[in-house]
N, C-alpha and C positions, 0 to 999 in steps of 0.2 A: 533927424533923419534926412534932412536937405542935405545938410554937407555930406555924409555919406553916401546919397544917391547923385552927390557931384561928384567925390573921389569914385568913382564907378562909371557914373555915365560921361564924365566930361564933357569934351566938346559933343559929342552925339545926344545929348540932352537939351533941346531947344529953349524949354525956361523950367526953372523949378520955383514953388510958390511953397512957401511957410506959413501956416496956418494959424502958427504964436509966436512968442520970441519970449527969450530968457527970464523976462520976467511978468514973464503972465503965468497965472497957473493952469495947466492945462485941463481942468475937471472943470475951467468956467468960459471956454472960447466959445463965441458966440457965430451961429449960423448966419452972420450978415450976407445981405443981398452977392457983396462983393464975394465974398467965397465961395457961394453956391454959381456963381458964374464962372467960377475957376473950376473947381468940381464938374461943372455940363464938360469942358473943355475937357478935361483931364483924361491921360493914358494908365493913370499910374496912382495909386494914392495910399503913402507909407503914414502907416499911424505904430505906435505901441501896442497897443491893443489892451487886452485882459481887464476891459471898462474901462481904462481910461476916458475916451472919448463916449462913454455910454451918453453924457449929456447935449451932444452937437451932432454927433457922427451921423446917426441915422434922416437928419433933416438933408444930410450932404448927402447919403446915398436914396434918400427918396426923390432926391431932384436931380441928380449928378448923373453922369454919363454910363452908357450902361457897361462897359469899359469895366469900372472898379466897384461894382457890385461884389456882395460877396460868391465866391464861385469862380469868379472871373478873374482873368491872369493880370489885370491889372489892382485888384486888392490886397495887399500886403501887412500884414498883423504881424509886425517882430514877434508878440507872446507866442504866438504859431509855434518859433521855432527854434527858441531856448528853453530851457529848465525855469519854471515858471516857480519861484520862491512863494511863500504866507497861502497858500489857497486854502481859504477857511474851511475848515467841518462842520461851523453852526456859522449861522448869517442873523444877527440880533443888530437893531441899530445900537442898544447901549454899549454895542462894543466900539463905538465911534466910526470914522473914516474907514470900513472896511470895501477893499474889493473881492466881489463874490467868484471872480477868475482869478483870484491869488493878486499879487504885486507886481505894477504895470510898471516898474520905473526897470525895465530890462536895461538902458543903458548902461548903470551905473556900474556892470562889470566888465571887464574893455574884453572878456575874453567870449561875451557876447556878440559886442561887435564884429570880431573875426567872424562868428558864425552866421548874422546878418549879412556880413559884407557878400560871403558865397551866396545865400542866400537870394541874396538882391540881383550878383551877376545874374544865377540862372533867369531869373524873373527878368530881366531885363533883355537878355537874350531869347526867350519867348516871344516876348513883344516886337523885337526888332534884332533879328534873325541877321541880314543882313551885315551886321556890326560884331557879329561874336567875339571875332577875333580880336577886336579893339577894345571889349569889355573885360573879354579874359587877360587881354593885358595889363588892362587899369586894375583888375582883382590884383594881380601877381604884385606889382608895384604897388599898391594900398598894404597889402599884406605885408610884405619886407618891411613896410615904413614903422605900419603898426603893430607887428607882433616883437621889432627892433625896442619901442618904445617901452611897452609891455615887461619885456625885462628888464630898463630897464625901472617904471616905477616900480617893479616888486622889491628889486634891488634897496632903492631910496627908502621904500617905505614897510622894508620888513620888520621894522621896531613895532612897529602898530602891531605885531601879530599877537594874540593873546592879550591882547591888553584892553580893559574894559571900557566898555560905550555908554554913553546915557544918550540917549534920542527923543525927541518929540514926535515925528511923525515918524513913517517907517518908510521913508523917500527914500532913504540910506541903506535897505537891505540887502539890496545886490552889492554895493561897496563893501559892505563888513562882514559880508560871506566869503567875497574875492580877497579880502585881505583877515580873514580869518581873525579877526577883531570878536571881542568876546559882549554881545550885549546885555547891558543889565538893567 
């Protein structure tokens, strides 16, 4: 969500702070002192959503600035405002790892992202009105680059269509929904 909230806010984004990195899992980031100090500060604060963060988030917004409360234009929940995939009809822990808002992993289909990216302009442009012009620009240019890409990995990767999956967790189901991969 950083990069994304950099291809957007650019240079008008004074510092963006990342809460995990690639290889941490994000169901287990910890509310250290240093992040809820980041959180008091904060204008803005882009999560996934759909419980992902059900395990940290709320210690951030019980300390955190009242800025990105929920309600407020600075709280950002991608699940908000994609097609949110798996939202279960019965909630059983024996069914393992389930999230009870369906499947938090929205990146994994890039035609998300495009919807995010708008998404994020306007939100950005609420906050800082003053800059629109410079935001809708960096939309417009973000968009060319990445809906350019977009065709072409459908291009590269339309063998995968139909063609069957085995998975272990279901990290992957915006992927093999986007690419119409057959799970089994």
């Amino acid at each position: 969500w950083a990069a994304l909230a950099q291809e957007i806010g650019g240079t008008k984004l004074s510092k963006v702070f990342v809460a995990t990195h690639a290889k941490q899992n994000p169901h287990f980031i910890r509310a250290r002192p240093s992040l809820i100090a980041k959180a008091r500060r904060a204008d803005l604060l882009i999560c996934s959503g759909a419980g992902l963060e059900a395990g940290w988030l709320p210690i951030l917004l019980q300390k955190g600035s009242g800025k990105i409360q929920p309600g407020k234009v600075g709280f950002f929940m991608a699940s908000d405002f994609v097609p949110v995939l798996e939202i279960p009809e019965v909630l059983d822990r024996s069914l393992g790892d389930i999230h009870p808002e369906g499947n938090p992993h929205v990146h994994l289909n890039p035609h998300n992202i495009s919807i995010l990216a708008e998404e994020l302009t306007h939100r950005l442009i609420r906050i800082d009105q003053r800059n629109e012009s410079y935001y809708l620009t960096q939309l417009d240019t973000f968009l060319l680059k990445w809906n350019s890409a977009i065709k072409g990995w459908e291009q590269e990767l339309d063998h995968f269509k139909n063609q069957p999956v085995i998975f272990h967790h279901k990290s992957f189901s915006y992927l093999i929904d986007w690419l119409q991969m057959k799970p089994i």
